[in-house]
N, C-alpha and C positions, 0 to 999 in steps of 0.2 A: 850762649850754651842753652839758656833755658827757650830761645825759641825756637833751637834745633829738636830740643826734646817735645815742643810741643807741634813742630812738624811731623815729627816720628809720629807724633800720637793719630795725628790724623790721618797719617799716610797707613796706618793700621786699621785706622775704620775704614777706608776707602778699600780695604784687601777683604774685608769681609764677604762672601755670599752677598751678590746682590743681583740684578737684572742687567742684562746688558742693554746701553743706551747709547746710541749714535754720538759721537764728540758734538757738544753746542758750542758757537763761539765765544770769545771772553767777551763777555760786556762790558761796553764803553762807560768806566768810571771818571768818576770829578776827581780834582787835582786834590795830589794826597799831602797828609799832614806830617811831619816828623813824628814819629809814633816809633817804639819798638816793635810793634804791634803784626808794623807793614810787611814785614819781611815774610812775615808766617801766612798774611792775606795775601799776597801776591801768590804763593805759591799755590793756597787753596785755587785759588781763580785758573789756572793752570792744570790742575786736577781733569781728569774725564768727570763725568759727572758720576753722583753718588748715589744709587735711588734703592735707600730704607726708609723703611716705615717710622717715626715718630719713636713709638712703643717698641722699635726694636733696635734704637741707639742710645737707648738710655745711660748702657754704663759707659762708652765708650765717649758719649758727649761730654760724661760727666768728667771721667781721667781728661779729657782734652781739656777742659774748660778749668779744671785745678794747675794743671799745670800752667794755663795761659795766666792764670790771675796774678801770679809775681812776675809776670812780664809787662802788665799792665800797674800795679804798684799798689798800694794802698786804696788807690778810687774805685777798688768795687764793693765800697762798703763809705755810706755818708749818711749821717743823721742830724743836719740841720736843725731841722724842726723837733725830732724828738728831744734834742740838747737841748732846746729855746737858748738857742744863739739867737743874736739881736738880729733885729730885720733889715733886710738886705734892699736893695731895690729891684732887684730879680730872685724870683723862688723856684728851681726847678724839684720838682715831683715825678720820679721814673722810677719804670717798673722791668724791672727784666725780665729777660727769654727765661724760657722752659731748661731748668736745672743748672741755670748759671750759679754760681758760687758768690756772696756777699747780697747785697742788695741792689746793686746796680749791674752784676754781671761782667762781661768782658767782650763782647762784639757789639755794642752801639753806645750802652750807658757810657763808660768814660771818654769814651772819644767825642760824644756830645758835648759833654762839662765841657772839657777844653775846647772847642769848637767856639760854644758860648763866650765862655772867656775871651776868647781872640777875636770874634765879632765884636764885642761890644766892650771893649778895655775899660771905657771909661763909667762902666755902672759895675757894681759888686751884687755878688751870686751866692744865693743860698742854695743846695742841694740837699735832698732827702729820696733815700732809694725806698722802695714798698715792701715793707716788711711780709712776707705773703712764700707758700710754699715753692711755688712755682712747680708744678708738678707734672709728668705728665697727662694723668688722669684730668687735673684742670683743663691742660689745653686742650684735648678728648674733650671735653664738657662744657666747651665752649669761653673757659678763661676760670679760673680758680674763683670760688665767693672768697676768699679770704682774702685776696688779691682788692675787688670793687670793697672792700670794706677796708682796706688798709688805705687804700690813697681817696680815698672820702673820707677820712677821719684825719688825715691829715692836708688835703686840701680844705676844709672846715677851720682848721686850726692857724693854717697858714692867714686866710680869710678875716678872723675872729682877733687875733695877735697882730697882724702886718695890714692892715687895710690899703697899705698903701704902695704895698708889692706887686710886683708884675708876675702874675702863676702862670707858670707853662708846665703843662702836661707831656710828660714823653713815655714811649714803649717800646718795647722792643720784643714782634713775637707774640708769646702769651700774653707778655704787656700789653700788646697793642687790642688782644680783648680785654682787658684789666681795663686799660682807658674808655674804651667802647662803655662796657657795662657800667663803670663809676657815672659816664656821662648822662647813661640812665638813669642810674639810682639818684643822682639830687639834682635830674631835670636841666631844663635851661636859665632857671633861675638860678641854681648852684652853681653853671657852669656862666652865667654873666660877667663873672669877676676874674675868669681868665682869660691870658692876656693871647695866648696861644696856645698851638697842640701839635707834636711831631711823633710821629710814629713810622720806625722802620720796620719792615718787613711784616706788614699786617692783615694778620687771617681773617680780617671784617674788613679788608680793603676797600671792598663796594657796597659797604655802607655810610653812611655819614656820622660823623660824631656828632649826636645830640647838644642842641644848642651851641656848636663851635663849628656850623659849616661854610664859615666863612676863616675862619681862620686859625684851618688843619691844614698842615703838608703830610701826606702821605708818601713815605718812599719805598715802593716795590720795585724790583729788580723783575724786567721780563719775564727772564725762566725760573721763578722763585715759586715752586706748589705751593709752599704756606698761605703765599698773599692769593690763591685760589681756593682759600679755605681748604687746602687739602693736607697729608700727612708725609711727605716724601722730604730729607732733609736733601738738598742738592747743597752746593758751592756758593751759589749764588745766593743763598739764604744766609751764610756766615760771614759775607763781606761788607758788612752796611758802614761799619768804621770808616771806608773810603768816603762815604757819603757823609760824613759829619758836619765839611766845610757848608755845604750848600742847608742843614739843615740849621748851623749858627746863621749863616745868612738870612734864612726867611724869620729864626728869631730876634735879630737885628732888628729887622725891616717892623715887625711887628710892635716893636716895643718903643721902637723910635727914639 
């Protein structure tokens, strides 16, 4: 029931005043995960395409994305590290999209977590989402500062506390400037002691993350604006869930 409601919701944005845009074809996704989740991505992917501005889905993302978050459960909100729960041997650090609800959101952050998990069973996982507005004005501005100051304060901590943790950085979206900019702000020597970096659907696509350009996966979906640093929310920008398997994978592979 509630991801029929959160089909409605979007099947409402999609009815909104927009530009008329020629049908793209679904893009070829990786193999999916039992999620409740999927039911509602599958049908977005299906969608004609959707072309509003950023700044002019705000409330409409927002209803969509409260409604998704009890279909998704509890995991859009983790405070690992703020609790100082004991250290794990993997620490994830994620920042969610632009006015996701908790602190990990509900189209990439939890689907990652469990991703993680079922890569790599036999290591144990800390998560901490970035306490940060996510607003749209940040992504407008290139990624929130409250955003690069939340996950530097708590990759610092993670660092300081766990030396001996495997940090991976994630984002999703805004995140994915959130990560950019943190990589800036405490250089390659801050970013030494992470173990990796995964960001979907990111508006600094073709830049590199400072100090981690060996080992960042980026996942952009072809006809995705955002990962063009542009403002247009299409289909293809809210499906990155499907992509989870492959992005536990390369965290696997990295952590070894």
């Amino acid at each position: 029931m509630r991801t029929f409601f959160a089909i409605t919701a979007f099947a409402s944005l999609a009815s909104q005043p927009c530009l008329a845009l020629p049908r793209q074809p679904t893009i070829e996704l990786v193999s999916r995960q039992t999620n409740p989740l999927n039911p509602f991505l599958s049908v977005i992917t299906n969608l004609p395409p959707i072309n509003l501005l950023v700044d002019g889905t705000a409330g409409a993302l927002t209803n969509l994305e409260s409604l998704l978050a009890p279909v998704v459960g509890g995991q859009t909100t983790q405070t690992d590290i703020a609790s100082n729960k004991a250290c794990a041997d993997m620490t994830l650090i994620f920042a969610r999209g632009t006015t996701e609800p908790g602190n990990m959101g509900v189209f990439a952050g939890p689907q990652l977590v469990q991703a993680i998990k079922t890569a790599v069973p036999g290591k144990s996982l800390n998560v901490q989402g970035v306490e940060y507005g996510a607003t749209i004005q940040g992504y407008l501005s290139g990624g929130g500062p409250d955003g690069t100051a939340s996950m530097s304060s708590f990759l610092q901590t993670a660092q300081q506390q766990c030396p001996q943790t495997k940090i991976i950085l994630g984002g999703y979206s805004q995140g994915g400037q959130v990560v950019h900019n943190t990589a800036n702000s405490v250089g390659a020597a801050g970013m030494a002691s992470v173990n990796s970096v995964v960001i979907f659907g990111d508006p600094k696509s073709k830049t590199p993350v400072t100090g981690a350009e060996s080992k960042t996966l980026v996942i952009c979906h072809p006809d995705d604006n955002i990962c063009s640093n542009g403002d247009l929310i299409l289909p293809a920008h809210l499906t990155y869930g499907f992509d989870s398997p492959q992005a536990g994978a390369f965290v696997a592979k990295m952590v070894g």
